[in-house]
Each structure stands twice: as structure tokens, then as C-alpha cells.
N, CA, C, O and CB atoms as a CASP TS submission, in Angstrom:
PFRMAT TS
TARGET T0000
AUTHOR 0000-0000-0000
METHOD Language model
MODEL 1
PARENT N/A
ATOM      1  N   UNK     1      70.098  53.491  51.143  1.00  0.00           N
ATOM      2  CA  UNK     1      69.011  53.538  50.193  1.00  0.00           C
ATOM      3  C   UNK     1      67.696  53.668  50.940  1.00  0.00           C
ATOM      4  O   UNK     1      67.527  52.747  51.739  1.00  0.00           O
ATOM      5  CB  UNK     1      69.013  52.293  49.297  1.00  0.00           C
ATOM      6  N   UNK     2      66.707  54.575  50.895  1.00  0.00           N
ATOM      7  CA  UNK     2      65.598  54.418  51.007  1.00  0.00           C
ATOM      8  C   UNK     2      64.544  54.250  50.367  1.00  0.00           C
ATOM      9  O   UNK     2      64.450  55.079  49.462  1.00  0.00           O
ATOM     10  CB  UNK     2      65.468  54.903  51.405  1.00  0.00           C
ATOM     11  N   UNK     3      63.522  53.399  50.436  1.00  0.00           N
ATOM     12  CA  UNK     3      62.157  52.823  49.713  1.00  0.00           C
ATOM     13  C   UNK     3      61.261  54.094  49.567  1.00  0.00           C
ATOM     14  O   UNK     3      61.191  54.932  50.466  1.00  0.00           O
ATOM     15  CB  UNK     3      61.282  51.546  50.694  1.00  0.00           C
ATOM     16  N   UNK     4      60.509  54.205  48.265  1.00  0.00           N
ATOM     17  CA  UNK     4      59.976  55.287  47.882  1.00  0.00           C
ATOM     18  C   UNK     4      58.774  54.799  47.189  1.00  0.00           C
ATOM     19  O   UNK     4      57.767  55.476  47.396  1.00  0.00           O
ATOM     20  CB  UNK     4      60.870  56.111  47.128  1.00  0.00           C
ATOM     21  N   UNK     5      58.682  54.074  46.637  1.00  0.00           N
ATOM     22  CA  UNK     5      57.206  53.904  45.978  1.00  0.00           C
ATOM     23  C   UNK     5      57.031  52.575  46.194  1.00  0.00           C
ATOM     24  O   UNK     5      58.097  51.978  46.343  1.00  0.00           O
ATOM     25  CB  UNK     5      56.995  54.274  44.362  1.00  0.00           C
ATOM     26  N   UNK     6      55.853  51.770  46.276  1.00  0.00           N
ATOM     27  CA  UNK     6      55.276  50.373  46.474  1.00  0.00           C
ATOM     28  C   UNK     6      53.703  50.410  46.127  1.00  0.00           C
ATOM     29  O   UNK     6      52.902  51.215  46.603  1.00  0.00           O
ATOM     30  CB  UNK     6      55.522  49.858  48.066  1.00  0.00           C
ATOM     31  N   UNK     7      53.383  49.273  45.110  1.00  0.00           N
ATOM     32  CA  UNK     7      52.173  49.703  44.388  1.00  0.00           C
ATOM     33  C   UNK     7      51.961  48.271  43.895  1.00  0.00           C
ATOM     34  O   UNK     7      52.643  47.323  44.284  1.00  0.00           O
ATOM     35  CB  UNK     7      52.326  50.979  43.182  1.00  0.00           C
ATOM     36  N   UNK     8      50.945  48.183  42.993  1.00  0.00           N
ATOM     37  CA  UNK     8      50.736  47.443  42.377  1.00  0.00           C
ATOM     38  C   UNK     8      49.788  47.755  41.166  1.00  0.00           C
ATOM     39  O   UNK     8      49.009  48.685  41.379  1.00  0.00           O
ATOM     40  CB  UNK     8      50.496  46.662  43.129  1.00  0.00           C
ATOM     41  N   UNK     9      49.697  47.088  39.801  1.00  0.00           N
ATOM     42  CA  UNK     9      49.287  47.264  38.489  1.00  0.00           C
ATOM     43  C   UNK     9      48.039  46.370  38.276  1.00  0.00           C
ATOM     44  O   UNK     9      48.137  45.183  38.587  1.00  0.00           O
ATOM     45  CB  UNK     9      50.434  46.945  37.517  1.00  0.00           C
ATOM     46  N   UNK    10      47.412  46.625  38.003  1.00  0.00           N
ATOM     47  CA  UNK    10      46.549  45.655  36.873  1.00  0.00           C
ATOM     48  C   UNK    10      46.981  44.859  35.460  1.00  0.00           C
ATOM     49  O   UNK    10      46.770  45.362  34.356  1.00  0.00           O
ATOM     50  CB  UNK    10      45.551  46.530  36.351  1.00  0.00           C
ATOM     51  N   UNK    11      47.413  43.965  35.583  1.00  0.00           N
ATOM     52  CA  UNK    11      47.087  43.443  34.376  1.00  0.00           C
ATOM     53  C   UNK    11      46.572  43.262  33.139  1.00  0.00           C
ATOM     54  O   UNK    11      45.453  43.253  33.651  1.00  0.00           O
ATOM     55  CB  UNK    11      46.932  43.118  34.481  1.00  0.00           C
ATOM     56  N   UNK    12      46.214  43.026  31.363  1.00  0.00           N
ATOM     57  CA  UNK    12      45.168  42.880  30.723  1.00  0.00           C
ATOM     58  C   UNK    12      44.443  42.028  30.884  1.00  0.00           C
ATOM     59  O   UNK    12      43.353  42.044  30.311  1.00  0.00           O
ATOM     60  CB  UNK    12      45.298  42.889  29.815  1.00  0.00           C
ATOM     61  N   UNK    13      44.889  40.782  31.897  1.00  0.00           N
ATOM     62  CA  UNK    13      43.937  39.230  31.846  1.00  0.00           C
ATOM     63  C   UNK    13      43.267  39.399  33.507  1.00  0.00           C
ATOM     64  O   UNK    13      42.650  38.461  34.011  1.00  0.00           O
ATOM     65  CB  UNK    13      45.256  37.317  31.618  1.00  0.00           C
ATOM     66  N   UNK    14      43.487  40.704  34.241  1.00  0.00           N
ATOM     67  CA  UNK    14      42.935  40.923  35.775  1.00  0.00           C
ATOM     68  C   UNK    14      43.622  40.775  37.032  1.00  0.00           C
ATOM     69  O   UNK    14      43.368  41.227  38.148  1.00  0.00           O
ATOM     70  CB  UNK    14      41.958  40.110  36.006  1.00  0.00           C
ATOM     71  N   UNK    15      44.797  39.844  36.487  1.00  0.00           N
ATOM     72  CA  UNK    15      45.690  39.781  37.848  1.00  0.00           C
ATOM     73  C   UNK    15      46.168  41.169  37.892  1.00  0.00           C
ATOM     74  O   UNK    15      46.024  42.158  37.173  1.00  0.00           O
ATOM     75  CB  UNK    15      47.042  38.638  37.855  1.00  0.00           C
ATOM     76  N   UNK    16      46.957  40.828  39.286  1.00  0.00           N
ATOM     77  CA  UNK    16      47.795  42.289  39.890  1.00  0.00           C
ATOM     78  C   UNK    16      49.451  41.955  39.994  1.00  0.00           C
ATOM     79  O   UNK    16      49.947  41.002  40.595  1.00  0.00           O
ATOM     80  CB  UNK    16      47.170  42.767  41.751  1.00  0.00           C
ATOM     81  N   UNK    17      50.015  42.786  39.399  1.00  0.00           N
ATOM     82  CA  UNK    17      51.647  42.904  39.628  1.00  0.00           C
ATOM     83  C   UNK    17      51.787  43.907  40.221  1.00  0.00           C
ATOM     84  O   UNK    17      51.501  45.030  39.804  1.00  0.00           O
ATOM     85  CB  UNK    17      52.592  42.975  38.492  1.00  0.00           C
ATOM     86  N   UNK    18      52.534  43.453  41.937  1.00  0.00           N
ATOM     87  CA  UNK    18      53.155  44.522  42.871  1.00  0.00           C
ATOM     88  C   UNK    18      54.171  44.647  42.343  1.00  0.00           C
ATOM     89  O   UNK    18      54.699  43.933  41.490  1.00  0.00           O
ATOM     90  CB  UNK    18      53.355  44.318  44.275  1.00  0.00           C
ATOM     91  N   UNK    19      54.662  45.969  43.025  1.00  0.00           N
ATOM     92  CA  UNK    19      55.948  46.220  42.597  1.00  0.00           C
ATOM     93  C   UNK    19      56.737  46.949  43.869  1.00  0.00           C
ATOM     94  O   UNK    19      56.005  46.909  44.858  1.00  0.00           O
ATOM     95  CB  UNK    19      55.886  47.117  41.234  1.00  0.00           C
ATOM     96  N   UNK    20      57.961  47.580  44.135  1.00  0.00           N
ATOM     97  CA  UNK    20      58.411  48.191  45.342  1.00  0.00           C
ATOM     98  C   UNK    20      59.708  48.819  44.535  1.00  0.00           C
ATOM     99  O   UNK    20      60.379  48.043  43.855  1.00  0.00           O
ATOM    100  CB  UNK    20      58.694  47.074  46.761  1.00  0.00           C
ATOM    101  N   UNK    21      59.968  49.826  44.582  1.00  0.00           N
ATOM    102  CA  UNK    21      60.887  50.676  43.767  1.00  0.00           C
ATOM    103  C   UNK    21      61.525  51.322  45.235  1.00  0.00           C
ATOM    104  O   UNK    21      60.980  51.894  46.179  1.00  0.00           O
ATOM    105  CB  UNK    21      60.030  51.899  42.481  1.00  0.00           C
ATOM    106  N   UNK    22      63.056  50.915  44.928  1.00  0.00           N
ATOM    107  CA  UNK    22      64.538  51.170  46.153  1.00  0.00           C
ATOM    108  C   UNK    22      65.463  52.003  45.424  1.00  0.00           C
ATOM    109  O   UNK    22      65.454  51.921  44.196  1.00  0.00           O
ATOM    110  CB  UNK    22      65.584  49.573  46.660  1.00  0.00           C
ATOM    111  N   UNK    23      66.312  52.845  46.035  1.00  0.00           N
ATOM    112  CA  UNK    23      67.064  53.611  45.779  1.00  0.00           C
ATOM    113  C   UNK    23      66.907  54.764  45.715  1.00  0.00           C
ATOM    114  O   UNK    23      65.827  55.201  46.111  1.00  0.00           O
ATOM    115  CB  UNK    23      67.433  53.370  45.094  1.00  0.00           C
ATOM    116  N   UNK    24      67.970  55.743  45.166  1.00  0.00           N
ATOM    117  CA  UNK    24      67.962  57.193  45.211  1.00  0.00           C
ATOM    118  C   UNK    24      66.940  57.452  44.646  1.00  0.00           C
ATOM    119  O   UNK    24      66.391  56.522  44.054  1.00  0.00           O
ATOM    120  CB  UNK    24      68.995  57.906  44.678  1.00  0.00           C
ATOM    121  N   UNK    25      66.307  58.805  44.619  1.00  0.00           N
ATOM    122  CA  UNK    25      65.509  59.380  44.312  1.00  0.00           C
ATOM    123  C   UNK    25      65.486  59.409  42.900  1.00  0.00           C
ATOM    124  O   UNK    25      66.602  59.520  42.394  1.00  0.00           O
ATOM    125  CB  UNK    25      65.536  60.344  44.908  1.00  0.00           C
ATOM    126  N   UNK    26      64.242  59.320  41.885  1.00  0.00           N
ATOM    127  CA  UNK    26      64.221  59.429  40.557  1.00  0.00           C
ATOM    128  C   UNK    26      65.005  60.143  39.811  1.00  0.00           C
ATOM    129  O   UNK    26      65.334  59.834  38.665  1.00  0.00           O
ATOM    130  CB  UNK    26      63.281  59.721  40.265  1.00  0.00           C
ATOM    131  N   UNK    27      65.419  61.330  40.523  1.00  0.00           N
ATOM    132  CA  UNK    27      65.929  62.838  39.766  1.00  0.00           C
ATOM    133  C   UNK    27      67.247  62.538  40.042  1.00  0.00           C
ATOM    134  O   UNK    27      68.106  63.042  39.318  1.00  0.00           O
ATOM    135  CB  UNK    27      65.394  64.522  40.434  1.00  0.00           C
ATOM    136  N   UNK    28      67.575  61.810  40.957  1.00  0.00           N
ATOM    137  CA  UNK    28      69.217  61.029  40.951  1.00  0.00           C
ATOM    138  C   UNK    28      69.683  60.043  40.250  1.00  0.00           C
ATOM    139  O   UNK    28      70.866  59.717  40.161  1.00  0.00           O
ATOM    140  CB  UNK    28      69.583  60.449  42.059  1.00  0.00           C
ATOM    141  N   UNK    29      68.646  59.479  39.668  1.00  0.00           N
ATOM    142  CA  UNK    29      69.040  58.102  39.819  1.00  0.00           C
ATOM    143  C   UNK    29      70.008  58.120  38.464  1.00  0.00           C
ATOM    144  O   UNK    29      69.682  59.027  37.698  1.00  0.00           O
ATOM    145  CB  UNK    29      67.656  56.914  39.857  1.00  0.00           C
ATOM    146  N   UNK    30      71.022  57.389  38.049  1.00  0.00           N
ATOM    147  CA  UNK    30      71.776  57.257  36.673  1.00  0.00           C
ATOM    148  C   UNK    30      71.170  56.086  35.992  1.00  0.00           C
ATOM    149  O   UNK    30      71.049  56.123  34.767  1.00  0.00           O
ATOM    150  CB  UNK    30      73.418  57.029  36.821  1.00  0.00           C
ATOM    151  N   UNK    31      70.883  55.330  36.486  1.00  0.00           N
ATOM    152  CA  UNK    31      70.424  53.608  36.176  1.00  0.00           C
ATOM    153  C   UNK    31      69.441  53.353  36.506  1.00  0.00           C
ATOM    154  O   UNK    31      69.033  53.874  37.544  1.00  0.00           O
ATOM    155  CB  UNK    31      71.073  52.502  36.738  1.00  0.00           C
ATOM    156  N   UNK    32      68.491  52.305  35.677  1.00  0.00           N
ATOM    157  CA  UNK    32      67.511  51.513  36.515  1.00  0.00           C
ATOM    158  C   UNK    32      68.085  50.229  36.442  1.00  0.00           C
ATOM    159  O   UNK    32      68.818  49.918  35.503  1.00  0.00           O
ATOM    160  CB  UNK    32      65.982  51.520  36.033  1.00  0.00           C
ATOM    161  N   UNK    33      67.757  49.325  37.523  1.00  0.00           N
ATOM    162  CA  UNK    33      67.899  47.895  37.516  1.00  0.00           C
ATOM    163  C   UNK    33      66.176  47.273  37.985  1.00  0.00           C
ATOM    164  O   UNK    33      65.480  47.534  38.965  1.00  0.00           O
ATOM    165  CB  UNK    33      69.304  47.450  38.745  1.00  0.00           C
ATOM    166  N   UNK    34      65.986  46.551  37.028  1.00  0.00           N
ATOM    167  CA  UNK    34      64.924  46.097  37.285  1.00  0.00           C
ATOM    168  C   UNK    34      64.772  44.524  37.675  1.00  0.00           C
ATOM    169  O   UNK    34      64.973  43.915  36.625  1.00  0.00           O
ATOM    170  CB  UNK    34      64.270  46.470  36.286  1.00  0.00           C
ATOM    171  N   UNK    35      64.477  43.493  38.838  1.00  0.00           N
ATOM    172  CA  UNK    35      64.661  42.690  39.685  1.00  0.00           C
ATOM    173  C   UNK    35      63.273  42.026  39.607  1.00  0.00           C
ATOM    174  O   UNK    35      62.296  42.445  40.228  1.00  0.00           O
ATOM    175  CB  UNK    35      65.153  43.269  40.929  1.00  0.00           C
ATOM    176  N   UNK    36      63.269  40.629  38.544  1.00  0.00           N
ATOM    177  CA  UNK    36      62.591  40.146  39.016  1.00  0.00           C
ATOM    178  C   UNK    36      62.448  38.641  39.885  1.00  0.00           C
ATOM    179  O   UNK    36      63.290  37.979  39.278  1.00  0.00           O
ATOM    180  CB  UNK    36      62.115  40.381  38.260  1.00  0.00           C
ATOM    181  N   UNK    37      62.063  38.015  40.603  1.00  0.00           N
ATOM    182  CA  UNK    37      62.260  36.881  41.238  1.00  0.00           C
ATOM    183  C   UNK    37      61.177  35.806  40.989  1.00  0.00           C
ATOM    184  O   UNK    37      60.096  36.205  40.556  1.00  0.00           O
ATOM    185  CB  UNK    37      62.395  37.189  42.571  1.00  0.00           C
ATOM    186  N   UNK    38      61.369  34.354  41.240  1.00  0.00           N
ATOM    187  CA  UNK    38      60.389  33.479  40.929  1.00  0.00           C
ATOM    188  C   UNK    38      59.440  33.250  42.340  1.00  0.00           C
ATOM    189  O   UNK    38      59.421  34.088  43.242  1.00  0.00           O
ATOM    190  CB  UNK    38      61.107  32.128  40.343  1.00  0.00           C
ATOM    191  N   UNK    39      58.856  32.301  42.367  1.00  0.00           N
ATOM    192  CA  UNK    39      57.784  31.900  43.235  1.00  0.00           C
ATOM    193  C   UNK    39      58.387  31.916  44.675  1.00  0.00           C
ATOM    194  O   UNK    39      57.699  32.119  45.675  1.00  0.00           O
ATOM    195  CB  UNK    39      57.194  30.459  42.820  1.00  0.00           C
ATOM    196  N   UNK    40      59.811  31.671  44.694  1.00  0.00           N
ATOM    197  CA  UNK    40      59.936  30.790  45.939  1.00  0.00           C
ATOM    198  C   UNK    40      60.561  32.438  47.004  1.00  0.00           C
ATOM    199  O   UNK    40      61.016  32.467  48.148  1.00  0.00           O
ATOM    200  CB  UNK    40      61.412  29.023  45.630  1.00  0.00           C
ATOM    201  N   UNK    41      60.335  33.491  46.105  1.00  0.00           N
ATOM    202  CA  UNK    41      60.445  34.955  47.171  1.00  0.00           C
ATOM    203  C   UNK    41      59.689  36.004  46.862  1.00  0.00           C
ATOM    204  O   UNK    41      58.879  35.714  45.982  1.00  0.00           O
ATOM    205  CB  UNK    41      61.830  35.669  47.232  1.00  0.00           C
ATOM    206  N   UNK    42      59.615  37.243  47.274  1.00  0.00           N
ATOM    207  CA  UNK    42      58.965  38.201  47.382  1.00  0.00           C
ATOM    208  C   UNK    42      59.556  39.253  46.896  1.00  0.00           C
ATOM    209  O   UNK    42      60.753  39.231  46.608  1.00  0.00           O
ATOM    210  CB  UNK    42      58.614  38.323  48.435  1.00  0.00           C
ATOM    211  N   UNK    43      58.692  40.460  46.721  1.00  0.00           N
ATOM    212  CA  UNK    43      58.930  42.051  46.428  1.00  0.00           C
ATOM    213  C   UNK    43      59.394  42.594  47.571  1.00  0.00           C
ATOM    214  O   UNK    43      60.005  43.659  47.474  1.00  0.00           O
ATOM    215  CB  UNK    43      57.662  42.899  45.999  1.00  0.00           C
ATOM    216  N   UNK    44      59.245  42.109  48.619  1.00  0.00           N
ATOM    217  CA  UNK    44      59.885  42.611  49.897  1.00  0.00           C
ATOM    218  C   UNK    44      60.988  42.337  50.394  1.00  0.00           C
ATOM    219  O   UNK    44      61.575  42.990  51.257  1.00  0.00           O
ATOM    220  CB  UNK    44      59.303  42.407  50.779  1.00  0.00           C
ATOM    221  N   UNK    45      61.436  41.077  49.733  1.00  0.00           N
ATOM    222  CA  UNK    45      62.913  40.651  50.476  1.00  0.00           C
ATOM    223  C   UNK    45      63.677  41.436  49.813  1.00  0.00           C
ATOM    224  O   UNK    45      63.313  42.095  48.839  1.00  0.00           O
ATOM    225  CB  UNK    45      63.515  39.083  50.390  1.00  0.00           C
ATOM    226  N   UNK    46      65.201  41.418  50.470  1.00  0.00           N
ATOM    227  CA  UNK    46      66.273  42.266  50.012  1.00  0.00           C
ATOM    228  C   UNK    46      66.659  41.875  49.047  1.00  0.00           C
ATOM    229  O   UNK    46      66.107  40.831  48.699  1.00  0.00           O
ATOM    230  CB  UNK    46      67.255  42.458  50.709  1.00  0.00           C
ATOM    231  N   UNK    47      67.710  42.395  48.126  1.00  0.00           N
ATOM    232  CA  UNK    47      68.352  41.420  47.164  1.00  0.00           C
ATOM    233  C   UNK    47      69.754  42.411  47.357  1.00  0.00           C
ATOM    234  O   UNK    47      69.876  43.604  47.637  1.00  0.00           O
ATOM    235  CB  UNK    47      67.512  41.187  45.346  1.00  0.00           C
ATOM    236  N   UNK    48      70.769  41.295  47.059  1.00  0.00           N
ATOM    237  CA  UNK    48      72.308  42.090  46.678  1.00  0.00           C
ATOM    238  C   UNK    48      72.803  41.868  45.308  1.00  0.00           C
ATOM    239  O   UNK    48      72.566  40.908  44.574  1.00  0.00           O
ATOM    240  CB  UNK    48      73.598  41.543  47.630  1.00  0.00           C
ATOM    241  N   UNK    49      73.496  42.861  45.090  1.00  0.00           N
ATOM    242  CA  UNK    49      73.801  42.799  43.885  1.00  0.00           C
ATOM    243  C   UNK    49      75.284  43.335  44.292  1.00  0.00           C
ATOM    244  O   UNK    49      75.711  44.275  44.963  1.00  0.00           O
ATOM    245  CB  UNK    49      72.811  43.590  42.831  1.00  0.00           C
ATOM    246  N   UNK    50      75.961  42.064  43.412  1.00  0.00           N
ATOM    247  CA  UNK    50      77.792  42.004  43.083  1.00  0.00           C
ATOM    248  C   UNK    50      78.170  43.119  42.727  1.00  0.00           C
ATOM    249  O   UNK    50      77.559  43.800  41.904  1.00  0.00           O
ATOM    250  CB  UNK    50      78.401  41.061  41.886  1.00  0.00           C
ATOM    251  N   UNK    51      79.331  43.494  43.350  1.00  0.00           N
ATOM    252  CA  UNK    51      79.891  44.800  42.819  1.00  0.00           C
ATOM    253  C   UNK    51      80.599  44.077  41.258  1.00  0.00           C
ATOM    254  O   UNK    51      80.747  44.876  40.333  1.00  0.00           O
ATOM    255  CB  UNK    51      81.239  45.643  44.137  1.00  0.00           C
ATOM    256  N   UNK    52      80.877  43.078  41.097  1.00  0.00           N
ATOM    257  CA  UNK    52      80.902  42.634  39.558  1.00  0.00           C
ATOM    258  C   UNK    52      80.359  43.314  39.104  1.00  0.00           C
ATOM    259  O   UNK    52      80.963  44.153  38.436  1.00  0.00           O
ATOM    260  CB  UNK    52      80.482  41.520  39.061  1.00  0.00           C
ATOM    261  N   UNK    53      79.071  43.364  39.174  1.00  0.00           N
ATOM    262  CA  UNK    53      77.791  44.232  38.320  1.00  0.00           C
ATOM    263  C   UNK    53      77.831  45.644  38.504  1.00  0.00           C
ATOM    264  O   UNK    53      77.436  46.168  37.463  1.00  0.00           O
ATOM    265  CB  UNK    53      76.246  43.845  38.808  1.00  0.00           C
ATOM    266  N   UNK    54      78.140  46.520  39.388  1.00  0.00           N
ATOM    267  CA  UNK    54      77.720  47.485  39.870  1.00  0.00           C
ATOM    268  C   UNK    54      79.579  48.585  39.608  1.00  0.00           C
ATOM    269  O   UNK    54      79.805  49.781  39.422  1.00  0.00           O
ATOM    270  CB  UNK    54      76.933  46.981  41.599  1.00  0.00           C
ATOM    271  N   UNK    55      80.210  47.720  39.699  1.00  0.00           N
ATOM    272  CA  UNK    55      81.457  48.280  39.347  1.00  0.00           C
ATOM    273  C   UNK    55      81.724  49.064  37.963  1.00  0.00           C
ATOM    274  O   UNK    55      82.334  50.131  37.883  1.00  0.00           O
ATOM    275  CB  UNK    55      82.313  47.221  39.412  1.00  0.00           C
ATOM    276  N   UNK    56      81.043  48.204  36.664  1.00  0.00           N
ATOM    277  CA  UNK    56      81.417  48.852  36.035  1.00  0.00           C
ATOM    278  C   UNK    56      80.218  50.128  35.150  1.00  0.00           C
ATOM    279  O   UNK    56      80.216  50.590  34.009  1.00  0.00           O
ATOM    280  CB  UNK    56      82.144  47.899  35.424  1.00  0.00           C
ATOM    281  N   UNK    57      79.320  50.332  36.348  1.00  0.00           N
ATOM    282  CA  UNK    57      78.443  51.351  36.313  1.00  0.00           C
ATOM    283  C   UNK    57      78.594  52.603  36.740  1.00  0.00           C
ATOM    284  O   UNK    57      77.963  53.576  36.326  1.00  0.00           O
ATOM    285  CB  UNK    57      77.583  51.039  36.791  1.00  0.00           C
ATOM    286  N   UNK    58      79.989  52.593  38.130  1.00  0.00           N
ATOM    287  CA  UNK    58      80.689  53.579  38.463  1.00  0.00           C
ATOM    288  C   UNK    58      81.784  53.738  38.282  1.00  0.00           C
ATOM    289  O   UNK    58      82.414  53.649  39.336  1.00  0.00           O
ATOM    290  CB  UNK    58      80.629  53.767  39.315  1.00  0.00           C
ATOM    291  N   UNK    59      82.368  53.936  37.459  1.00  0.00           N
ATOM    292  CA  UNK    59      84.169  54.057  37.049  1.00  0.00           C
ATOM    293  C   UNK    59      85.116  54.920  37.487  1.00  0.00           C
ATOM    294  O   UNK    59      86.274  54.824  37.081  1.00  0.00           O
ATOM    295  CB  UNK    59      84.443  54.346  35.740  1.00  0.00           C
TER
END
């Protein structure tokens, strides 16, 4: 997988939400999974995801 976009948003109340978008290319992609985490990590750390999950996305 390679990293392709990393950004961040404005808010309506002024804060900023980063974001970091992984995987195939847009025009590939079949799925989105969207990943969010609490306080105690980042937009930068890795995350794995169970082929539980991911199995029955490729059949």
C-alpha cells in the first residue's frame, strides 16, 4: 500500500481535523474503510485490520 493524500480540514467551530488517506489508488479502490481512533493514538500510526473483516470483501 502506498500513502497518497495527508491534509487536514477546518471545522464549523475552528478546530482542524487531519486526516491521511492509505491504499490503492482512488480509481482502484472497491471500498472505503474509514478509521477513526481516540486520544491515546494518531493519524500516523499503522492500524491492522483482521482478515475476519477483509475476507468477506474479497470472495
Amino acid at each position: 500500500m502506498e500513502e497518497h493524500l495527508q491534509g487536514r480540514i477546518k471545522l464549523h467551530d475552528g478546530r482542524y481535523l487531519a486526516y491521511k488517506e492509505r491504499g490503492v489508488p482512488k480509481d482502484d479502490a472497491k471500498f472505503t474503510i474509514v478509521l477513526v481512533h481516540g486520544f491515546g493514538s494518531s493519524k500516523d500510526m499503522n492500524f491492522n485490520v483482521s482478515q475476519v473483516y477483509t475476507d468477506p470483501l474479497f470472495p
